[in-house]
Z-matrix of the N, CA and C atoms (Angstrom, degrees):
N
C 1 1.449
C 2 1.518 1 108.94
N 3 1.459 2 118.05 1 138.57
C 4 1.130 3 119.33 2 171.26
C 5 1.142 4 116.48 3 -95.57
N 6 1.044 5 160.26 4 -5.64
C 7 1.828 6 152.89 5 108.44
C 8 1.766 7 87.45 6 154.23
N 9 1.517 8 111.98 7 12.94
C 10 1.451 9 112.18 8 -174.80
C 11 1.272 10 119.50 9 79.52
N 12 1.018 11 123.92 10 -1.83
C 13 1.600 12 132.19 11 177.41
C 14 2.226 13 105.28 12 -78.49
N 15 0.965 14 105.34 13 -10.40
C 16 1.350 15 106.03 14 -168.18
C 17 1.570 16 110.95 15 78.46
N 18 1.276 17 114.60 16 -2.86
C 19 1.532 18 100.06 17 176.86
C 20 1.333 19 97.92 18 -129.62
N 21 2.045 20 96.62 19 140.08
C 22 1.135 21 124.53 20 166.45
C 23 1.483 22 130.93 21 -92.53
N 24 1.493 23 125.63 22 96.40
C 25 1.326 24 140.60 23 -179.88
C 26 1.898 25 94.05 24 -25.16
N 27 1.064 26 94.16 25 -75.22
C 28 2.357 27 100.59 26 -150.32
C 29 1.790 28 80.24 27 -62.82
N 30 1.469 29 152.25 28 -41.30
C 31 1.105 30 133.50 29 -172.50
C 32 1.935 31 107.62 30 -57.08
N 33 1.088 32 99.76 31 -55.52
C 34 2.050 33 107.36 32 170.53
C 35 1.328 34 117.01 33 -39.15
N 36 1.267 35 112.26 34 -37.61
C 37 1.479 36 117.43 35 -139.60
C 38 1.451 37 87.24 36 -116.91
N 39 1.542 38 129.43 37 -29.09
C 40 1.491 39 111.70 38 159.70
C 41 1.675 40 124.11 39 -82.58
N 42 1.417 41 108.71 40 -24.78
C 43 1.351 42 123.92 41 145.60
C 44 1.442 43 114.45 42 0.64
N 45 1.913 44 92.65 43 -93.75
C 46 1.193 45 111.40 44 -178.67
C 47 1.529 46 136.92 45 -81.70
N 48 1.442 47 94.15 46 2.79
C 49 1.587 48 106.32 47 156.77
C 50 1.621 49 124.35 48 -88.50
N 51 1.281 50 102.89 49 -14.44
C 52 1.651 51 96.82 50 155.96
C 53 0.818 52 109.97 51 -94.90
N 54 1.249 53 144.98 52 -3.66
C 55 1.667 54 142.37 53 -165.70
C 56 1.552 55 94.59 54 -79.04
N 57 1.321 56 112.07 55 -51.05
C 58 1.580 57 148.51 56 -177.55
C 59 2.028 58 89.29 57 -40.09
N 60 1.740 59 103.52 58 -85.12
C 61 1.370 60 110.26 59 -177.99
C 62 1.226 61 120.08 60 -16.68
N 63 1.501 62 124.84 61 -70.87
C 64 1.267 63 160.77 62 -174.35
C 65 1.283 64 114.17 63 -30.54
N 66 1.396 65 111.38 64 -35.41
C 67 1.707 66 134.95 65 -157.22
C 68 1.149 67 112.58 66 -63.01
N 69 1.492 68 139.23 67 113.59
C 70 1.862 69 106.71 68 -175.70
C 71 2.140 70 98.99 69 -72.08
N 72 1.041 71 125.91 70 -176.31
C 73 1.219 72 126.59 71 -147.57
C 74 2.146 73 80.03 72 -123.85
N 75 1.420 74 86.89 73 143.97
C 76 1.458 75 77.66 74 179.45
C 77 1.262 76 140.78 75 -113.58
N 78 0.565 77 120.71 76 168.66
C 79 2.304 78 135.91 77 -154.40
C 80 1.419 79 93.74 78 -23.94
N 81 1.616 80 124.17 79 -56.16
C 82 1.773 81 119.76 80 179.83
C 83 1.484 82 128.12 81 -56.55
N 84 1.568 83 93.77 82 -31.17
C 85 1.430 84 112.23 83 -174.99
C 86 1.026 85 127.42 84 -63.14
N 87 2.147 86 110.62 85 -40.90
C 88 1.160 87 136.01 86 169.87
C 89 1.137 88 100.60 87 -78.06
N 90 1.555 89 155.64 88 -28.72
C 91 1.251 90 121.40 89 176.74
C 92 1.608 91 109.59 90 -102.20
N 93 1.433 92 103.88 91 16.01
C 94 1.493 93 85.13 92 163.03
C 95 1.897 94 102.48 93 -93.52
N 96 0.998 95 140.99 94 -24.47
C 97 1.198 96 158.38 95 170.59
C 98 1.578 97 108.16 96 -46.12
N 99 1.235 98 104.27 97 -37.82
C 100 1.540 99 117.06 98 -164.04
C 101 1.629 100 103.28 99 -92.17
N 102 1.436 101 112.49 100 -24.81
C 103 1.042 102 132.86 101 177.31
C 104 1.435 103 121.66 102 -80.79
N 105 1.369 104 130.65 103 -29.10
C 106 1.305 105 152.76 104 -176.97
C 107 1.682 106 78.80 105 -90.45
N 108 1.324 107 130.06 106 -92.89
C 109 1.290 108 131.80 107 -141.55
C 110 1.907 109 102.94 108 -47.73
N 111 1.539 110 102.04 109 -34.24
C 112 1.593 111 99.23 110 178.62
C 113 1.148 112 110.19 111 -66.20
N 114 1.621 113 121.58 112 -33.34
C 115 1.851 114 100.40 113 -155.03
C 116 1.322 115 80.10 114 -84.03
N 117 1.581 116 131.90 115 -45.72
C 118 1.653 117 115.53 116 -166.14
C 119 1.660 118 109.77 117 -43.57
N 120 1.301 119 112.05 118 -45.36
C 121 1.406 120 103.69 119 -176.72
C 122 1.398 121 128.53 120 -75.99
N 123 1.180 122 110.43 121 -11.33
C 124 2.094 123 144.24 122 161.15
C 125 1.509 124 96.39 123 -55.57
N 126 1.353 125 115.05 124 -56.08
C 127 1.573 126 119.30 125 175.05
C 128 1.435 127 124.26 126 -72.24
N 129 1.323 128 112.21 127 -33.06
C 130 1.307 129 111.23 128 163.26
C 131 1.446 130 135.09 129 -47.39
N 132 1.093 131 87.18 130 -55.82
C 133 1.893 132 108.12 131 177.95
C 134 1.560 133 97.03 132 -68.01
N 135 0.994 134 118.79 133 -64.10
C 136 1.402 135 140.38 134 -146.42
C 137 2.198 136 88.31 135 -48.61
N 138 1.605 137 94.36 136 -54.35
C 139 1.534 138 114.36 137 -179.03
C 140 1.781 139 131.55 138 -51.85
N 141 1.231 140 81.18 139 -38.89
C 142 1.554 141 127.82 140 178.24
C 143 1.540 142 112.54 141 -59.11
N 144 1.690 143 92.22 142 -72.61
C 145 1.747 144 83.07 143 160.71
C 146 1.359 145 135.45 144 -109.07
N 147 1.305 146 97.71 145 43.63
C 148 1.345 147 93.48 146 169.54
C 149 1.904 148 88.19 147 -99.27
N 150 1.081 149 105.69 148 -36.60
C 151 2.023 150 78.00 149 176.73
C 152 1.010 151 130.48 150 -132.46
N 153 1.610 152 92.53 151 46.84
C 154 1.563 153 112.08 152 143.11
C 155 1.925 154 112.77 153 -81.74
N 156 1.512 155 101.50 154 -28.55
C 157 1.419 156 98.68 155 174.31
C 158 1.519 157 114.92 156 -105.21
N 159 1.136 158 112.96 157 -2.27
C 160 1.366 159 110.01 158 137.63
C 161 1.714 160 136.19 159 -67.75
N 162 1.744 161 112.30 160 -26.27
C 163 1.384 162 114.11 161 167.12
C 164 1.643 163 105.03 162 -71.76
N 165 0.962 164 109.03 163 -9.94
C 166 1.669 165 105.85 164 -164.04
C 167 1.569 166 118.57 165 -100.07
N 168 1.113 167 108.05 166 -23.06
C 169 1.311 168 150.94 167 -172.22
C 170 2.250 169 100.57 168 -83.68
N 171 1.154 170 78.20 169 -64.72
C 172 1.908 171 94.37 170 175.91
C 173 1.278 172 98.48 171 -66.04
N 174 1.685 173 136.07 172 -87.30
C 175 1.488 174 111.84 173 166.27
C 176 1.146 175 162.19 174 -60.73
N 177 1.603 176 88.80 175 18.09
C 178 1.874 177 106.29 176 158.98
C 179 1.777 178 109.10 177 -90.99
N 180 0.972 179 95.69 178 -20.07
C 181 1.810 180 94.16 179 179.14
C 182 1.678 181 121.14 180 -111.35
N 183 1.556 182 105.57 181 6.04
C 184 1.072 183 99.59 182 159.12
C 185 1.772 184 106.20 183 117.35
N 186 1.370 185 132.97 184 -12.33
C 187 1.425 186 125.89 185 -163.41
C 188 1.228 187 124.14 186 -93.64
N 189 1.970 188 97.84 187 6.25
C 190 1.742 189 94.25 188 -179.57
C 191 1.387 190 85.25 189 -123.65
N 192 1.109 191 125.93 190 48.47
C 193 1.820 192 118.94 191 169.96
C 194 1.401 193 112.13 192 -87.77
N 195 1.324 194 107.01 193 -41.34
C 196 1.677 195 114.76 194 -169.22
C 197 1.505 196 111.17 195 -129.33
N 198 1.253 197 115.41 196 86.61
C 199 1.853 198 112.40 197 -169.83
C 200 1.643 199 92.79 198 -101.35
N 201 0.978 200 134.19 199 21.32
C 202 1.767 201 132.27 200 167.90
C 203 1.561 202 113.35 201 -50.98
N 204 1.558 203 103.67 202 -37.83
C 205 1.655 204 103.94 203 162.73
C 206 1.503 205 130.86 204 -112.61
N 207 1.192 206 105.85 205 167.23
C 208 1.617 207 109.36 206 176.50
C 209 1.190 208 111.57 207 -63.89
N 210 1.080 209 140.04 208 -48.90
C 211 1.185 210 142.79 209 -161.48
C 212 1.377 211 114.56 210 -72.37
N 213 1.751 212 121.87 211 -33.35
C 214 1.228 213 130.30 212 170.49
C 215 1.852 214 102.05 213 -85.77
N 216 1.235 215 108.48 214 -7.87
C 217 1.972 216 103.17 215 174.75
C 218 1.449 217 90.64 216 -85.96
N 219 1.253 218 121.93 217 -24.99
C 220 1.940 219 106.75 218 -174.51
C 221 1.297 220 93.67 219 -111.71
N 222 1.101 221 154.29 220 13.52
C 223 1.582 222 141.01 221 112.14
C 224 1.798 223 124.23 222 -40.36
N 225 1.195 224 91.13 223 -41.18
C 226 1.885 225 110.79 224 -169.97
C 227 1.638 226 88.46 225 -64.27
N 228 1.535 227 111.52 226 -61.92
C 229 1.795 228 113.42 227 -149.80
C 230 1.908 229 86.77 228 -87.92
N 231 0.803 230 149.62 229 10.13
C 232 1.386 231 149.74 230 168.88
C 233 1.400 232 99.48 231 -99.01
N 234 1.443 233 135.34 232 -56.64
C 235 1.544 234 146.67 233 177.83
C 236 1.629 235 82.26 234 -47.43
N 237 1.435 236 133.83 235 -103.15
C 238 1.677 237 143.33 236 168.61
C 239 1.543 238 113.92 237 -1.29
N 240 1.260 239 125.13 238 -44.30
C 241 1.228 240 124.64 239 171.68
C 242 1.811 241 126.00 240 -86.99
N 243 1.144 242 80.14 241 -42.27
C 244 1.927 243 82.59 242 -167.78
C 245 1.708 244 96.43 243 -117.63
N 246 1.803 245 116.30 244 53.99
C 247 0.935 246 107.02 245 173.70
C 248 1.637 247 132.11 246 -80.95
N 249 1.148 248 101.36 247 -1.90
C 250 1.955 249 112.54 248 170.17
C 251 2.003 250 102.28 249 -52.98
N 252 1.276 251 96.10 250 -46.58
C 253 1.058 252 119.50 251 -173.31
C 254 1.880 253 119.85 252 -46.27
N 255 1.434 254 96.33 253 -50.44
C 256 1.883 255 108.68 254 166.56
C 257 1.139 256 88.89 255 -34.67
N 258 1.496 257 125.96 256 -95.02
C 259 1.772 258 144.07 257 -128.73
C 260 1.462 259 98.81 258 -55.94
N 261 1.641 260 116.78 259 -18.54
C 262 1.857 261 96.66 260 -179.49
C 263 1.267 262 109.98 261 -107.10
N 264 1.497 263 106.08 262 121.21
C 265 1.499 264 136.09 263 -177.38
C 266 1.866 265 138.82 264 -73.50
């Protein structure tokens, strides 16, 4: 119902929500966008190898030889995580 006024509220208001869609997004918007998508992918990599050389690191010294127990599987993923940690003696 249009309350008799001739105007319809949800016709306006979807109106101007495609009007909205339509919009290209602007110059700040896109480089904040561009900016989010880089550091996420800065973190990706960044995440990535850190334990990949942490897996490499753990089976150069020995902690993924024998995973038959728990205790050597949370040796293995502790070796993988906090591998800076091996090298100090």
């Amino acid at each position: 119902m249009d309350g008799g006024g001739g105007y319809d509220r949800g016709m306006a208001a979807s109106a101007a929500h495609q009007g909205a869609a339509t919009r290209r997004p602007t110059r700040s918007r896109r480089r904040r966008v561009r900016a989010h998508v880089f550091r996420n992918l800065i973190n990706y990599v960044v995440w990535s190898s850190y334990l990949c050389v942490g897996v490499a690191v753990a089976a150069s010294n020995g902690y993924l030889d024998h995973l038959s127990q728990v205790t050597s599987i949370i040796s293995a993923a502790g070796a993988v995580v906090l591998w800076p940690l091996v090298f100090i003696e």
